[in-house]
C-alpha positions as CSV (number, residue, x, y, z in Angstrom):
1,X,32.0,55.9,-63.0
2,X,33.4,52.6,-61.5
3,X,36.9,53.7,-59.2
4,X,37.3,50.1,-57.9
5,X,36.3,46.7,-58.1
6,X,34.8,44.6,-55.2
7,X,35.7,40.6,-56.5
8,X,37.6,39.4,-59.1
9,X,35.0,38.4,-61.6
10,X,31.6,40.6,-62.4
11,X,28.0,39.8,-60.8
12,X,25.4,40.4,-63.1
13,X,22.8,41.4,-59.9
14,X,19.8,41.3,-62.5
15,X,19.9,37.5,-62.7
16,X,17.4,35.6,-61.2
17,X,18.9,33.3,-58.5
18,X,19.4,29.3,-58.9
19,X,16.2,27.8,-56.7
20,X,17.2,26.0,-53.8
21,X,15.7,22.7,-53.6
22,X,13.2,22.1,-50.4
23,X,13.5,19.6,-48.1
24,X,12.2,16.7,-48.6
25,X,9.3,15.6,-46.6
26,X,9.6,12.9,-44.3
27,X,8.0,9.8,-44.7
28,X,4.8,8.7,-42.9
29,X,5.0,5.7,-40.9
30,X,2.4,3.4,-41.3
31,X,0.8,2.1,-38.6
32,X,-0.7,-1.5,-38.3
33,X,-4.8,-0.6,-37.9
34,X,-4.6,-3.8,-35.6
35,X,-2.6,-2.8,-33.4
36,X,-3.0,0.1,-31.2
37,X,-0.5,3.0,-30.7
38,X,1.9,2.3,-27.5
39,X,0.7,4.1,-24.5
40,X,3.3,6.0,-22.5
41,X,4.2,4.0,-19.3
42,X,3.4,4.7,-15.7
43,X,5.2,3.8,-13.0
44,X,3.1,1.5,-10.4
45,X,3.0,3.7,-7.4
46,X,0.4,5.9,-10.1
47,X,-1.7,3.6,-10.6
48,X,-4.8,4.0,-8.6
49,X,-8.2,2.0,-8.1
50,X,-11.2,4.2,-7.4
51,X,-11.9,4.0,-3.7
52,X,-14.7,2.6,-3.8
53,X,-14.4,0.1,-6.5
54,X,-11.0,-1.2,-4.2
55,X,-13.1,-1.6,-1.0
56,X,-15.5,-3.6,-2.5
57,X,-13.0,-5.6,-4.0
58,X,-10.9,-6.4,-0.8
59,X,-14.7,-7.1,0.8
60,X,-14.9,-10.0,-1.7
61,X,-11.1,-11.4,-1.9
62,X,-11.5,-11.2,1.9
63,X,-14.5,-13.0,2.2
64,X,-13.7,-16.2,-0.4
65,X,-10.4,-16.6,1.8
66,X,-10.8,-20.0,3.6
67,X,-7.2,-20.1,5.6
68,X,-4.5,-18.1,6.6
69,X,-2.3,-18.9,3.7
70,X,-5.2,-18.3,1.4
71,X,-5.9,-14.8,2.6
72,X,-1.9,-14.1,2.4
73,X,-2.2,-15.4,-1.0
74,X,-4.6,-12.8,-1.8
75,X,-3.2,-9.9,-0.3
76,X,0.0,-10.2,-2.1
77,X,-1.7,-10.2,-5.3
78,X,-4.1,-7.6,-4.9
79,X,-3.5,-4.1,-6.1
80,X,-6.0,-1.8,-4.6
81,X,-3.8,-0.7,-2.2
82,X,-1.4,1.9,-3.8
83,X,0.7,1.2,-0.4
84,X,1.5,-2.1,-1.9
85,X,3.5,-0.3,-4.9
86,X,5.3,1.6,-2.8
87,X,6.5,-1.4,0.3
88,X,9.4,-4.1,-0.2
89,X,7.1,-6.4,0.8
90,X,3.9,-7.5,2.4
91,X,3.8,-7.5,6.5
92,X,1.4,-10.6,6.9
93,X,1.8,-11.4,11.0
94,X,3.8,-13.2,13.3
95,X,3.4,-15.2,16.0
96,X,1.5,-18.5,16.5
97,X,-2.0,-18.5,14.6
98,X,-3.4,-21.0,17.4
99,X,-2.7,-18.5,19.6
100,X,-5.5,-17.2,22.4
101,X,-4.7,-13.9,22.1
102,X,-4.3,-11.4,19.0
103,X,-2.6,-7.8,18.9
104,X,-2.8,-5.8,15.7
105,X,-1.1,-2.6,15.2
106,X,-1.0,0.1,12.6
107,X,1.3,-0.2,10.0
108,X,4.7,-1.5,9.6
109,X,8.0,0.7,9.8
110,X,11.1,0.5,8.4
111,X,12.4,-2.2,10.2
112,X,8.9,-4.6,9.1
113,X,9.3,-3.3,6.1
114,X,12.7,-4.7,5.4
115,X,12.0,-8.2,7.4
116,X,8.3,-9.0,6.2
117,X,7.2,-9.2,10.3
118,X,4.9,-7.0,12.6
119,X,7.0,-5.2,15.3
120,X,10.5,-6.6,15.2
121,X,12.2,-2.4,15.6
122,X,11.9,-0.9,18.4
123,X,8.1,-0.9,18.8
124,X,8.7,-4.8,18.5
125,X,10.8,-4.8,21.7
126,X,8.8,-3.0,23.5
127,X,5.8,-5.6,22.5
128,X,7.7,-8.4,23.7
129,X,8.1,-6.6,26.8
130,X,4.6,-6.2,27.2
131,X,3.9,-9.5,26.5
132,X,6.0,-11.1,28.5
133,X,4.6,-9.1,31.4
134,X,1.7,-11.0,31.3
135,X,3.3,-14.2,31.0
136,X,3.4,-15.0,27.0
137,X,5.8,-14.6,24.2
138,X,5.4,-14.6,20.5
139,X,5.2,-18.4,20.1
140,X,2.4,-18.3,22.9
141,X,0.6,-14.4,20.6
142,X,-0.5,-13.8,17.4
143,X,0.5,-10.1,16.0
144,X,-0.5,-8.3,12.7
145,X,-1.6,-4.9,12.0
146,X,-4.6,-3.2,10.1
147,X,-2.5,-1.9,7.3
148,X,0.0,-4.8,5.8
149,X,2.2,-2.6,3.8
150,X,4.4,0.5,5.0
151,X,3.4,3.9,4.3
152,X,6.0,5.5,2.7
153,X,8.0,7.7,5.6
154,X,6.2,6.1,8.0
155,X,3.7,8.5,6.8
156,X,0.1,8.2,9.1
157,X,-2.4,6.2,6.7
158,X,-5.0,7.8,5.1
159,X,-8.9,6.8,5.8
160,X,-8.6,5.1,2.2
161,X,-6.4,3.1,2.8
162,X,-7.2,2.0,6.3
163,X,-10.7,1.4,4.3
164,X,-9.2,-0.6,2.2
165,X,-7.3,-2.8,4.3
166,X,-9.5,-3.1,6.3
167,X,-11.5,-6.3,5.4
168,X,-8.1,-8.3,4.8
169,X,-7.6,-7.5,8.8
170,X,-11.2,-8.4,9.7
171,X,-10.9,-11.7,7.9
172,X,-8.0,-12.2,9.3
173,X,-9.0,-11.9,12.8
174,X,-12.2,-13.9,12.1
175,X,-9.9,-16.9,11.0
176,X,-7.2,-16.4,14.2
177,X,-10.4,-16.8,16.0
178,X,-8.7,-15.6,19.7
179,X,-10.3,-15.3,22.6
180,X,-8.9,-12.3,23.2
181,X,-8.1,-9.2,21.0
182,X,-5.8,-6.5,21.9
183,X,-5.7,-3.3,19.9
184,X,-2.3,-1.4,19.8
185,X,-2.8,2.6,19.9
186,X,-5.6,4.9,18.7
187,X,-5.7,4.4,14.8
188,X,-5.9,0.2,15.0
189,X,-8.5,1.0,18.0
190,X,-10.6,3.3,16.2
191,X,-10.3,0.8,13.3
192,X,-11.3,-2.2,14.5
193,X,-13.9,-1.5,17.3
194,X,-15.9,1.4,15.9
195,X,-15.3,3.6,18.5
196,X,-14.3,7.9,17.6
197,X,-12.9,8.1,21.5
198,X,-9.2,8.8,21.8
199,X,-6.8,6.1,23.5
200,X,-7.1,7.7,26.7
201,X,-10.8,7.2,26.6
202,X,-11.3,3.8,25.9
203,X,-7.9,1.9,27.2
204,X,-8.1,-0.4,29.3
205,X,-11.9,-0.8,28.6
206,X,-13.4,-4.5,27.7
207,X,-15.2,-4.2,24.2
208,X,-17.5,-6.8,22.5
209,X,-16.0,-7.3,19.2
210,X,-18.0,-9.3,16.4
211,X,-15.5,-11.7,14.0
212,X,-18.5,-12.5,12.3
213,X,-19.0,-16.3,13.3
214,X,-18.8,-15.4,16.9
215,X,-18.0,-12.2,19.6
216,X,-14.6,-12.4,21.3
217,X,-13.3,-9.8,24.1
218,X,-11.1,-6.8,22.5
219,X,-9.1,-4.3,24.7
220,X,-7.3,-1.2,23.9
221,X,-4.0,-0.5,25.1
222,X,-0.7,2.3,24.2
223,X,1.7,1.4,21.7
């Protein structure tokens, strides 16, 4: 028989329990057939241009540039260049266009970078050294570089984007119009005259390099 009693009042354990009600279901949204869904945003430095649809593109801005300004113009609006996403700014040139002589670097540092001009760090003072040994200065020189936008660490560029930039330099040049073209280290040599010979190789040496309307003189030196 039943000794003790475990609550107060008795539970009939034969009864069938009180249903709990379900959740209700959410709602569906509706969406507006018109209007696409919203696609998840990515950051610019992620947004890439196949290499050889960016090429050809900086082929043809280059070529329709009729002036300096023009071809500045385009440069900072173009976006084939993931190195543009990833700069403060644009590293046009410096220096006086009407200049007789032309030296193109690299790439821009930190320094460039943060000021918008070709060699104004340490590389830059060096530069002006080497300049001025040969009697000129920068309002007498015209300096740019093949790539226009900093590589992020200074990183070396990659053949892309040396590819890429590449017409924007060449048009560039072709509108400077120098008698004289001086290439600064191995990459903007190798760049610009065509040649797979290191520095050591081809310093020093007079080149024949074609603008396109004409041939000019181009020399390799350090940097």
């Amino acid at each position: 028989g039943v000794d003790c009693a475990l609550g107060e009042e008795p539970i009939n354990r034969l009864e069938e329990p009180e249903a709990v009600p379900a959740p209700a279901a959410p709602r569906p949204v509706a969406l507006n057939p018109l209007r696409p869904p919203p696609m998840p945003a990515v950051p610019r430095s992620e947004i890439t241009v196949a290499p050889e649809a960016a090429i050809a593109s900086a082929r043809e801005a280059a070529r329709t540039a009729p002036t300096l300004e023009a071809l500045r113009t385009l440069m900072e609006t173009f976006d084939g260049c993931a190195l543009k996403h990833t700069a403060t700014r644009l590293v046009f040139a410096d220096g006086n266009p009407q200049a007789k002589v032309m030296f193109v670097g690299e790439a821009p540092g930190r320094d460039e970078d943060i000021e918008g001009l070709p060699f104004v760090g340490r590389s830059g003072k060096l530069l002006d050294r080497m300049i001025a040994a040969i009697g000129l200065d920068r309002s007498k020189a015209y300096i740019a570089n093949v790539i226009p936008w900093r590589p992020p660490g200074n990183r070396t560029p990659t053949p892309q984007e040396t590819q890429v930039c590449l017409p924007f330099i060449q048009r560039h040049i072709e509108l400077v119009n120098p008698d004289v073209l001086v290439t600064l280290g191995n990459p903007s040599t190798q760049a610009l005259l065509g040649t797979r010979e290191g520095i050591m190789r081809t310093r020093g040496k007079w080149i024949d390099y074609d603008t396109g309307t004409r041939t000019i003189r181009a020399v390799a030196t350090f940097h």
